[in-house]
N, C-alpha and C positions, 0 to 999 in steps of 0.2 A: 609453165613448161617444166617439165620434167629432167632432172638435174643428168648429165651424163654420168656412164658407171665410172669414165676416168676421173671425172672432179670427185664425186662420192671417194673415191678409191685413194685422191688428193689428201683429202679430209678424213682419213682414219688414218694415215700416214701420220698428218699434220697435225692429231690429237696427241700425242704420245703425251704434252707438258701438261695438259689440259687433265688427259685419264688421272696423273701423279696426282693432282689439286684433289680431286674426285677422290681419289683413294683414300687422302690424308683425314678429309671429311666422311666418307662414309664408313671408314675403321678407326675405333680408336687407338689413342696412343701407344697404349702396352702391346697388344697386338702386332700393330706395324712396327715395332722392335722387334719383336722376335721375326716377322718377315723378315727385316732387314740382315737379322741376323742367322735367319737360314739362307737365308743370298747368298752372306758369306763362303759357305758351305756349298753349297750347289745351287745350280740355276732355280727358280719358282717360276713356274708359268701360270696366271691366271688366267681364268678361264671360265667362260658362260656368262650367268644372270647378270653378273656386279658390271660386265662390260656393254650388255645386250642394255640394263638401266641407263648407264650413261650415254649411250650413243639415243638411246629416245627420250633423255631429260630426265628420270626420274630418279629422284636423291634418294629414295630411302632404299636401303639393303639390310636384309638379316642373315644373309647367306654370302660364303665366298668358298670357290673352288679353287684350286689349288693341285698341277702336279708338279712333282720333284725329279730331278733328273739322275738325282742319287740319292739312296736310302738314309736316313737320320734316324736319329734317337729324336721320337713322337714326344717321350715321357719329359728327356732334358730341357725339351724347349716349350711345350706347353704344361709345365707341371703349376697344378689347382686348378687346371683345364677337367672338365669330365670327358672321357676319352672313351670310344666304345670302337668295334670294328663294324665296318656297314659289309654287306653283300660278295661286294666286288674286291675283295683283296685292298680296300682300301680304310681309313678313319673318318671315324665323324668326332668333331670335337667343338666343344659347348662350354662358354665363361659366361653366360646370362642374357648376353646382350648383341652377341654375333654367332652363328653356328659356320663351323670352318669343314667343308671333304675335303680329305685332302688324299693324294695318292702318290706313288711311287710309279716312275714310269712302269718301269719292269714288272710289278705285279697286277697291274692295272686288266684291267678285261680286252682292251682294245689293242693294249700293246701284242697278247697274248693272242689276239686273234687276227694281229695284220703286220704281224714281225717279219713274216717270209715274203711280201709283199712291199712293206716299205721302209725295209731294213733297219740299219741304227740312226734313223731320222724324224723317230716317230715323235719327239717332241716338237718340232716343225712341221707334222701333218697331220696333228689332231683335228687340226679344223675340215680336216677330208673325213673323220671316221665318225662326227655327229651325226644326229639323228634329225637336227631343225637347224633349219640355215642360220637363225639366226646364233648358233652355236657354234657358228664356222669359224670362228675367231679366238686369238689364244694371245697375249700380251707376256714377252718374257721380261721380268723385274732384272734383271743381271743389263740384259742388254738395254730396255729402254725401248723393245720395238713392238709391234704389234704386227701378227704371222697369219692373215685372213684371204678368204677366197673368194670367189665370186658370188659365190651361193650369201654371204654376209652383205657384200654390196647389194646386190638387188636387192636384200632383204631389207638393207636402208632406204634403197630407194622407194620400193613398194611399200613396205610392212603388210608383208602378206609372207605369214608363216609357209616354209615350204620343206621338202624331206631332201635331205642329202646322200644320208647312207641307209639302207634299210637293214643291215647288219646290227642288231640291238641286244643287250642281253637282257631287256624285259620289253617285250612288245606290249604286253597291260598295259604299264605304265603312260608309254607312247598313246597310248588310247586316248588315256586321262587327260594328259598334259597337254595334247594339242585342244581338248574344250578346256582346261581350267587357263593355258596362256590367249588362248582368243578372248575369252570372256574377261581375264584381270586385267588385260595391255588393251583389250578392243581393236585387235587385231582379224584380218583376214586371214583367209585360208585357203591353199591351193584345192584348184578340183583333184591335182592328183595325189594331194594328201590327202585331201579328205576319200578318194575312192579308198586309198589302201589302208587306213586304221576302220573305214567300215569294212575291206577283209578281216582284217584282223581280229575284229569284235568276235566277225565268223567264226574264225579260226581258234579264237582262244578264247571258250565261254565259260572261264573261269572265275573266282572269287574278285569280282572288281571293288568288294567293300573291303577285302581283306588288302586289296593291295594299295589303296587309297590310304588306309589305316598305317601301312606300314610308312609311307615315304610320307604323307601329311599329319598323320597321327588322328585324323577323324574321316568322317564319307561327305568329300561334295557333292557325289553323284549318284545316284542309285543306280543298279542295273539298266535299270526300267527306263530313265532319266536318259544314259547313254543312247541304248535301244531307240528312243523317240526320238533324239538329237540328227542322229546316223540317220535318220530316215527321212524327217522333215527338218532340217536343220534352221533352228533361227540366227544363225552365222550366216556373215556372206564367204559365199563359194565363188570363190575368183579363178578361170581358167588359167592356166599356167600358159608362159608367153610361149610363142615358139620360134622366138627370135631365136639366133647364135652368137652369143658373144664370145 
């Protein structure tokens, strides 16, 4: 039988000590000092991959997100870090063995596009401005809590990838990511995800190698590839419930 969204909802509360063990293991030492030590300085919210892995069992991470709720010196605290700026007003930064984004509320894409909407609280409602449920969830390091919706719950309950906000600032990407996380997680997919990235395809029949290249650094999928996927998917297509919770 299938677990209630309140017990699921029990159990990411009641992870908070559980995530900390996780963290300690999946980032090394040096690193989680310098976290500890932009804590200091302002709150860290992590966020996405590093929590979507723990919450389905999976130990390994080479990626961790990261936003700040106030601006720091990048260079003071990750210096012999290579340090580059990505896209979005934010950093990517790279010591061999972990690749850290990291962002600043305020200059962030989302901030700047749902400030007038959802005031000075946007670090408590990031999980409303993802693009995949299972993204709905944002863990603050200062407090010790973890800030999730309901769109995260069902997504533990099902695992079955589903869309949150359709506000994006690269819908390509959104393309890619929902066939490369189905296929790496073995994860489902909503019917009403999957109708709306085959709009998109539509709509945006732009370089899908160029944009693969940029965020993966090689092409898992070819045009061609996507085009047949979108059309005869060998994913399962799970209808989206039409419960109300």
């Amino acid at each position: 039988m299938a677990k209630k969204l309140s017990d699921i909802e029990k159990e990411v509360v009641d992870s908070t000590e559980s995530f900390i063990r996780y963290l300690d293991k999946a980032v090394d030492k040096d690193t989680m000092s310098i976290l500890h030590a932009i804590n200091q300085e302002t709150d860290l919210l992590i966020f996405s991959g590093i929590i979507r892995n723990f919450f389905l069992g999976i130990s390994t991470n080479r990626d961790l997100d990261i936003t700040l709720e106030k601006k720091i010196d990048v260079i003071k605290y990750f210096r012999g870090w290579e340090i580059k700026y990505n896209s979005y007003g934010g950093y990517k930064l790279f010591n061999g063995s972990l690749d850290i984004d990291l962002w600043f509320i305020e200059d962030s894409w989302a901030f700047n596009h749902y400030q007038k909407q959802l005031g000075f609280q946007l670090d408590r409602k990031i999980p409303d401005t993802v693009f995949f449920n299972f993204s709905a969830v944002a863990f603050s390091f200062r407090q010790k809590k973890f800030y999730f919706t309901k769109h995260f719950v069902r997504f533990l309950r099902d695992k079955k990838i589903d869309i949150v906000s359709k506000d994006n600032a690269n819908n390509m990407l959104c393309v890619v990511n929902t066939l490369y996380y189905s296929d790496k997680y073995k994860l489902k997919i909503s019917e009403n995800l999957f109708e709306y990235i085959r709009d998109l395809f539509k709509d945006y029949p732009g370089s899908y190698d160029d944009v693969q290249k940029k965020h993966f650094g090689k092409v898992l999928y070819s045009k061609y590839d996507i085009k047949i996927r979108l059309e005869k998917p060998k994913f399962k297509i799970v209808k989206t419930r039409a419960k109300k919770f």
